[in-house]
C-alpha positions as CSV (number, residue, x, y, z in Angstrom):
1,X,129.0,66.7,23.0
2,X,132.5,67.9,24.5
3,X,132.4,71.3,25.8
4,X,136.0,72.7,26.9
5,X,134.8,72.2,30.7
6,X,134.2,68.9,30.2
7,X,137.3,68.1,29.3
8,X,139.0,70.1,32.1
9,X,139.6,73.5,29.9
10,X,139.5,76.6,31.4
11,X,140.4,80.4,29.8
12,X,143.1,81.5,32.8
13,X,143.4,85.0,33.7
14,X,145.1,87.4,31.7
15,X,148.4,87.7,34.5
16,X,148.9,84.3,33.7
17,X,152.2,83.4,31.9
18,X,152.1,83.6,27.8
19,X,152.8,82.3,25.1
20,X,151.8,85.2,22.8
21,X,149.8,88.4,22.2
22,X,147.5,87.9,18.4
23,X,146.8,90.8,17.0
24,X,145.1,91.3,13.6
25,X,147.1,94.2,11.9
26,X,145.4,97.8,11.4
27,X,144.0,98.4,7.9
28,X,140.3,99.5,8.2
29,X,140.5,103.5,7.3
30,X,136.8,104.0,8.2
31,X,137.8,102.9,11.8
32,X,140.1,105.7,12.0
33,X,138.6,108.2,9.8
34,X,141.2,110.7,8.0
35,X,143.9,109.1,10.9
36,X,144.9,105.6,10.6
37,X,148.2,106.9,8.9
38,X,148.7,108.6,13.0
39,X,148.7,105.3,14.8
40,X,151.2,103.0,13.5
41,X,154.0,104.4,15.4
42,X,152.0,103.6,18.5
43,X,150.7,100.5,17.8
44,X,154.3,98.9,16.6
45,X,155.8,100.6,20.0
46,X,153.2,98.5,21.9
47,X,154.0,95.2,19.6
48,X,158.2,96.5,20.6
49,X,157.5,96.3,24.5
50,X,155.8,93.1,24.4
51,X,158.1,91.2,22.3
52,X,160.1,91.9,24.9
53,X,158.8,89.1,26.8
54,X,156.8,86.6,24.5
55,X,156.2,86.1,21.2
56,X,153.7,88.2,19.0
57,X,151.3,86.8,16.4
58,X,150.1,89.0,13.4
59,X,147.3,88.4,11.4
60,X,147.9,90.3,8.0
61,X,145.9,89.9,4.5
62,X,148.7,89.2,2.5
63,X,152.7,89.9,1.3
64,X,151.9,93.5,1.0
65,X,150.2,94.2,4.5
66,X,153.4,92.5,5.9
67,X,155.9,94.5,4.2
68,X,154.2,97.3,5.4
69,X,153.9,96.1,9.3
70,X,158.1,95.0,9.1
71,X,158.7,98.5,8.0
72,X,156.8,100.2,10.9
73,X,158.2,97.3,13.3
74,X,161.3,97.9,12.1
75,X,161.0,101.5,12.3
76,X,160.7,101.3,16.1
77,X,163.5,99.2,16.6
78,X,161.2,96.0,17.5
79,X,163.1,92.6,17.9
80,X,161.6,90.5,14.4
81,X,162.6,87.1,15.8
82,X,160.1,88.0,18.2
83,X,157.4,88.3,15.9
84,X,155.2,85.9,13.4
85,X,152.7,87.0,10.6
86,X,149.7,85.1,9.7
87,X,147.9,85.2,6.1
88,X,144.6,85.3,8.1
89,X,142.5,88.5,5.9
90,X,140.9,90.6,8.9
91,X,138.0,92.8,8.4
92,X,139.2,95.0,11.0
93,X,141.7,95.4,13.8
94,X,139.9,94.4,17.0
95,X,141.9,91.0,18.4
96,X,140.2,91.1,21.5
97,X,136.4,90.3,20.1
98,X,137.5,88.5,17.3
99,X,140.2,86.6,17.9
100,X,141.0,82.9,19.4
101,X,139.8,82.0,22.8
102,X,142.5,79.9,24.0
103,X,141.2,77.5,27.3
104,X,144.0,75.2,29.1
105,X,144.4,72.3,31.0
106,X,147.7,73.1,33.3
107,X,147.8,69.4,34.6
108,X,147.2,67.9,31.2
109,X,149.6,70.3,29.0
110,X,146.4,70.8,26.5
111,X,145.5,73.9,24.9
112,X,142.2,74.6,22.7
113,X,140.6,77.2,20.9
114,X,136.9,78.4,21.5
115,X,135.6,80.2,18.7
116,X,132.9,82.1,19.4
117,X,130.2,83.7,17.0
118,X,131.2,87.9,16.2
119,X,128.6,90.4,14.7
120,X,130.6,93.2,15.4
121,X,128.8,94.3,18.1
122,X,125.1,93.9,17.3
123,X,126.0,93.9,13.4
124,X,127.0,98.2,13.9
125,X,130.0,97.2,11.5
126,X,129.3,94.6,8.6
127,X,131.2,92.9,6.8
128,X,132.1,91.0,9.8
129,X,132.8,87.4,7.8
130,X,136.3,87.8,7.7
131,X,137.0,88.5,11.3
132,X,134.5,86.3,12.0
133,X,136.5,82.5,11.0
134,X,140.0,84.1,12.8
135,X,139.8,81.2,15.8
136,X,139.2,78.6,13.4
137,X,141.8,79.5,10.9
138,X,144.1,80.3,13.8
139,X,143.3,77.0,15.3
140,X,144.0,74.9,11.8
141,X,147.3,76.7,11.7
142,X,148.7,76.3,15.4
143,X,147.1,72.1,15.6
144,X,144.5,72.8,17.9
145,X,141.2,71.7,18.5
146,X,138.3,74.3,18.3
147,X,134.8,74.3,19.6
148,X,132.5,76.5,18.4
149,X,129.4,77.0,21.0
150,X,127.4,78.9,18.6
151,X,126.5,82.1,20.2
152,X,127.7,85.3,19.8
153,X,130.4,86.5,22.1
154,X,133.1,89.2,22.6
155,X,136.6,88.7,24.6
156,X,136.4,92.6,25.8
157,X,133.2,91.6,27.6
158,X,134.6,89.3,30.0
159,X,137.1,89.2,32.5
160,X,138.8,86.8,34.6
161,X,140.5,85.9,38.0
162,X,141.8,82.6,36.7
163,X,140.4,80.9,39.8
164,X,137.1,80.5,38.6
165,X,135.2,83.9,38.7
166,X,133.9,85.5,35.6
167,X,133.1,89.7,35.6
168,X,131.2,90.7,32.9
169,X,128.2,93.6,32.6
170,X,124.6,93.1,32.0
171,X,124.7,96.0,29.4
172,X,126.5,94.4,27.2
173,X,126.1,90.3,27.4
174,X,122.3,90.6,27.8
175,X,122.2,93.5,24.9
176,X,119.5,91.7,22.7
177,X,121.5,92.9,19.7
178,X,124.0,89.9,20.6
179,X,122.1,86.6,21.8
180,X,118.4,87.7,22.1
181,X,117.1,83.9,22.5
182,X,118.9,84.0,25.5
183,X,118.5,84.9,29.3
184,X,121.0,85.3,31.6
185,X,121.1,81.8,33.1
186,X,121.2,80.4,29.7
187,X,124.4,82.7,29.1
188,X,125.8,81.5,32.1
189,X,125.6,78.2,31.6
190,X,127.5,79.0,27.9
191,X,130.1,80.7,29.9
192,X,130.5,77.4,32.5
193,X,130.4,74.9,29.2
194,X,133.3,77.2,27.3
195,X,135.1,79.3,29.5
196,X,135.0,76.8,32.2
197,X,133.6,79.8,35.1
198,X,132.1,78.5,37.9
199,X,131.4,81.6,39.5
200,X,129.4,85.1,37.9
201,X,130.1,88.9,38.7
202,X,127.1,91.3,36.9
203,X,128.4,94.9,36.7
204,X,125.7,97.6,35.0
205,X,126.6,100.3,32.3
206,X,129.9,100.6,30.2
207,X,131.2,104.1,29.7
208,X,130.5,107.0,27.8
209,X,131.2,106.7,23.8
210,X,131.6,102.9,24.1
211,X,130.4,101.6,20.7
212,X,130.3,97.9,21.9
213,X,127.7,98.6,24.2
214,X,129.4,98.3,27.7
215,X,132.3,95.9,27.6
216,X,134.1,95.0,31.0
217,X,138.0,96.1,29.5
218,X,136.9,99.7,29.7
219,X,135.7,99.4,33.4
220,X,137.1,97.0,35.7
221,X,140.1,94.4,35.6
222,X,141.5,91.7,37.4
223,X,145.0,92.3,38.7
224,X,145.4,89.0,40.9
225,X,142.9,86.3,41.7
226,X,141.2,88.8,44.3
227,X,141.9,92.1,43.5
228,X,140.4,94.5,40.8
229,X,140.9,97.9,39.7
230,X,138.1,100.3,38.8
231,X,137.5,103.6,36.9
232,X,135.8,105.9,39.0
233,X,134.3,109.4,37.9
234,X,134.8,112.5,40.3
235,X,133.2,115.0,38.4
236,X,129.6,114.7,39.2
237,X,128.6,116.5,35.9
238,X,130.0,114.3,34.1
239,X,127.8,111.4,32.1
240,X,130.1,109.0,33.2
241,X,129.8,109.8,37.0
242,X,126.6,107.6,38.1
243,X,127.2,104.4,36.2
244,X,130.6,104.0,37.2
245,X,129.3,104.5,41.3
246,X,127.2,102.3,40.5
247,X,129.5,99.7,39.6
248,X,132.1,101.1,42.2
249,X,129.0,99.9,44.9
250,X,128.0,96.4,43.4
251,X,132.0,96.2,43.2
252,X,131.7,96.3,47.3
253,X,129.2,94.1,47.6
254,X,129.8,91.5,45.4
255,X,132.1,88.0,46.3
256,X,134.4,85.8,44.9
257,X,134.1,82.5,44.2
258,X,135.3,81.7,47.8
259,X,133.0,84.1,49.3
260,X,136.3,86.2,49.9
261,X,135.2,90.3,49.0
262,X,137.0,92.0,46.6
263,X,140.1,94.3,47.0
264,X,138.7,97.1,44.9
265,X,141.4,99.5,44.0
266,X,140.0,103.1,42.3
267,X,141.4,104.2,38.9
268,X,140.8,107.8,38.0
269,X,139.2,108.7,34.3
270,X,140.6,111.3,32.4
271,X,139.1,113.8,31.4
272,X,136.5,113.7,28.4
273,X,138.4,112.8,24.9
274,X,136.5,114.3,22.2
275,X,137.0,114.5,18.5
276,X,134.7,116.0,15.8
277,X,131.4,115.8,18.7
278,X,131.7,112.7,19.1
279,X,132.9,111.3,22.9
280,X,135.7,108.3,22.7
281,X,135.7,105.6,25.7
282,X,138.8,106.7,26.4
283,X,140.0,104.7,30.0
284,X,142.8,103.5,31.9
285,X,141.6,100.3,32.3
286,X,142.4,99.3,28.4
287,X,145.7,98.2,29.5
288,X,147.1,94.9,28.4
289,X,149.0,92.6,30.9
290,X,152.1,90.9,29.0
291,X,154.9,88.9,30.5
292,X,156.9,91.7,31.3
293,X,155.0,94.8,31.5
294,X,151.6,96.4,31.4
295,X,151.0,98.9,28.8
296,X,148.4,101.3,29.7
297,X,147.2,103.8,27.2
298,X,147.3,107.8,28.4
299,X,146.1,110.5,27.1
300,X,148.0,113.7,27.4
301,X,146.1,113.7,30.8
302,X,146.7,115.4,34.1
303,X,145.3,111.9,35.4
304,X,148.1,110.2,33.6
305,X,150.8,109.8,35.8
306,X,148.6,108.7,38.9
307,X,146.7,106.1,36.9
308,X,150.2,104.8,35.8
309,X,151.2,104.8,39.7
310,X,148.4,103.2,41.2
311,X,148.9,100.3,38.1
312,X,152.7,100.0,39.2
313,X,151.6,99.5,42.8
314,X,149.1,96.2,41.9
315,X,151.8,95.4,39.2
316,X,154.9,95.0,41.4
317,X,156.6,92.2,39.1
318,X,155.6,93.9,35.9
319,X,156.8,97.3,34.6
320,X,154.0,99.7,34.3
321,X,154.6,101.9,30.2
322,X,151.9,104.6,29.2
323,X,151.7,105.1,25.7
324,X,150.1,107.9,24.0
325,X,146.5,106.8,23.1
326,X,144.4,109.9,21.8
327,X,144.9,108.8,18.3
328,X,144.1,105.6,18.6
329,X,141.2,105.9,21.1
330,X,139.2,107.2,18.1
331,X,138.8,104.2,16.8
332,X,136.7,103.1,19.9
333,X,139.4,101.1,21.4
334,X,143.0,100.6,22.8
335,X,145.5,98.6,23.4
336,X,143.4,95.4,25.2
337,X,141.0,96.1,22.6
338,X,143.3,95.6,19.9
339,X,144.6,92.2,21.5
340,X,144.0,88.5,22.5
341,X,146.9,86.7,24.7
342,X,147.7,83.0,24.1
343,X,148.6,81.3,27.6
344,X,151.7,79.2,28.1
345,X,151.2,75.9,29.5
């Protein structure tokens, strides 16, 4: 059987050039309870910024769903020839796990689709069977071919350095509320046949308030084929302090796939987002890398501005925009989150 790395298909890094950004439009209210209404202004000035260098792909239930999305996009001023809609129904809003993983062949010109099993994170969220077919439907629309390896698997819980390497964390990829049949060699072998990654970086725990059980996007990201940058947690009271030295210290031993070390550059954390008791995985390192910019989400944080520097410094070609995120952080997620990029090739 033809996996996408037998045919020469890899999943490139996210700084790669893009086609697109998918997203799958915001409608679930019990993700944002008593404040989805807060967040559209947000989330269609994020959709604005990146049309500004690629083109944006919506998935919306129906005519009614995009009426509403033009009049927000509009609202903000957002360029509309910029910006397709798909009549793909979405359980929810989360792009990242849910949506197409699109694997290239540079030298060929070939794009695919892997479309991965979704349980919503260890079935916390049923229904899932809508969100669950996106790839596929996506894949029927754009003409492309689409593997489906059978196993669960989220796109927050990876990351890659487009030259092989794959980070991901044991919390999450070996939770037994996602693949218990299999170990972690099995996983990896998965992640060779689909992703195409030759090479396999184990962080620990995710952060505090994480629902999806310790995904990578909260934690660390690849900037360039070598370099990452990290959350780290000064306070030592707080929960988050340990695991992320932890993973600040595997971070400094760990190698790339050419036995190079990492460049580990240190994001701050702000401090704890809390609404109604309940901690949100609020974090810097939820940004999305588009064409032309890097949106970061902020939080009316004093660690705002620095985290937004030290991005701008490992960003130099991009421009670096914070945009307000304590709304939409308590839905669990941000702006990578709510996203899935489509390469160029």
């Amino acid at each position: 059987m033809d996996t996408p790395r037998s045919l020469g298909l890899h999943f490139p890094a996210e700084f790669a050039p893009q086609r697109a950004m998918w997203l799958s439009w915001p409608h679930k209210e019990a993700s944002w309870p008593g404040k989805i209404d807060t967040i559209f202004p947000v989330y269609s000035q994020f959709i604005k910024i990146v049309a500004e260098g690629q083109r944006v792909c919506i998935n919306v239930a129906d005519a009614a769903m995009k009426t509403f999305a033009e009049k927000h996009l509009n609202a903000v001023a957002a360029n509309m020839a910029q910006i397709d809609f798909f009549m793909h129904p979405t359980n929810d809003a989360w792009c990242r796990d849910h949506g197409p993983a699109f694997v290239v062949n540079y030298e060929k010109k070939q794009k695919a689709i892997v479309d991965w099993g979704y349980n919503a994170w260890g079935d916390k969220y049923p229904p899932y069977d809508l969100d669950d077919v996106i790839p596929t439907l996506i894949g029927e629309k754009l003409g492309l071919q689409v593997f489906h390896p059978g196993i669960v698997m989220e796109g927050g819980s990876v990351e890659f350095n487009g030259k092989g390497t794959l980070m991901t964390t044991k919390a999450c990829l070996l939770n037994p509320n996602r693949n218990p049949h299999l170990n972690q060699g099995q996983i990896e072998q998965y992640l060779h046949d689909y992703y195409g990654a030759e090479h396999f970086l184990w962080l620990g725990d995710g952060i505090d308030g994480d629902d999806t059980d310790g995904h990578i996007d909260d934690l660390t990201r690849f900037v360039n084929h070598d370099t990452v940058v990290t959350v780290v947690e000064h306070n030592k009271d707080d929960v988050n302090y340990e695991p992320l030295q932890e993973n600040l210290h595997l971070l400094n031993t760990l190698r790339l796939q050419d036995g190079k070390q990492l460049n580990v550059v240190e994001l701050p954390m702000p401090a704890p987002v809390i609404f109604e008791d309940q901690p949100l995985p609020a974090s810097y390192a939820n940004f999305y890398i588009a064409n032309k910019h890097v949106i970061v989400p902020t939080f009316q944080d004093k660690n705002d501005d620095k985290a937004l520097d030290i991005l701008q410094s490992v960003f130099p070609t991009r421009q670096v925009v914070g945009l307000d995120s304590t709304d939409l952080i308590w839905g669990l997620g941000s702006f990578h989150c709510l996203s899935q990029q489509e390469p160029e090739v």
